[in-house]
N, C-alpha and C positions, 0 to 999 in steps of 0.2 A: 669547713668546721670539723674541728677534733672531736671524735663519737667516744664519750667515756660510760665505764659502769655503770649501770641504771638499775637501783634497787626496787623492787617490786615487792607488797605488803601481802599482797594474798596468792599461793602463800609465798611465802618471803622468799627470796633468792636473788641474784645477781643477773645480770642478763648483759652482753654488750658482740656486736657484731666487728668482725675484724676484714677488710677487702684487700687484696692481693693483686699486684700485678699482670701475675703466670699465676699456672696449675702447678709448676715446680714451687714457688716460692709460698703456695698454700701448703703442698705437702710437707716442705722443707718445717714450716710452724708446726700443723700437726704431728708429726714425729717429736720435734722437742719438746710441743707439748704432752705428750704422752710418758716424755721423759721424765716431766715435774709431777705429772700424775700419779705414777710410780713412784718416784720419791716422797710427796707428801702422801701418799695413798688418801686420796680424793679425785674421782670420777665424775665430771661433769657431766653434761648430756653436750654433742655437738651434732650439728648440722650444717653439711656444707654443698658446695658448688664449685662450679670450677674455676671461681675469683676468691669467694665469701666464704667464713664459719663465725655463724649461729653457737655462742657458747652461753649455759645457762648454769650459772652455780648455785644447787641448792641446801638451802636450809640444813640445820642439822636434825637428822631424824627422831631424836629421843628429847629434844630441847624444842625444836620446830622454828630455832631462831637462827639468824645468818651468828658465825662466832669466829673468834683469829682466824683459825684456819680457814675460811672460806673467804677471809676478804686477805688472806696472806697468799692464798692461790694467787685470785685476781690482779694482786699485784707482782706478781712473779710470772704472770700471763702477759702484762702493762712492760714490764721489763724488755722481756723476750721478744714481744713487739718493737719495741723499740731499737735491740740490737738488732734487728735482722735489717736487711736492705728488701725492697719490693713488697712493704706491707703501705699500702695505704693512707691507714690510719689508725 
């Protein structure tokens, strides 16, 4: 089963876990994800392993609501997954 973006009310944010082959093909996503980070300038929280990253997008701090930008990450995160080879899911 395909694990997609799971929004969360309290408080709000995005949540969705990604699994990896290798520890190469985890690191290979984090780099590029850090690429889009930088580009959009929005900093998720991540946590990872040596298969898995734990990504959590949240809320916008002065609004407290998820808004474009935060679901245009996650779909540029959906993407990326997607282009790579050795992502799981």
């Amino acid at each position: 089963m395909k694990q997609q973006w799971k929004e969360r009310k309290r408080p709000q944010r995005l949540e969705r876990r990604y699994e990896f082959d290798s520890y190469d093909d985890l690191r290979d996503f984090l780099d590029r994800a850090a690429d889009i980070s930088e580009q959009q300038s929005l900093y998720p929280d991540m946590g990872f392993g040596r298969d898995y990253v734990n990504i959590t997008i949240h809320a916008d701090e002065e609004s407290g609501e998820l808004e474009t930008r935060q679901r245009e990450f996650a779909e540029a995160l959906e993407s990326l997954s997607k282009d790579m080879t050795g992502v799981r899911n």
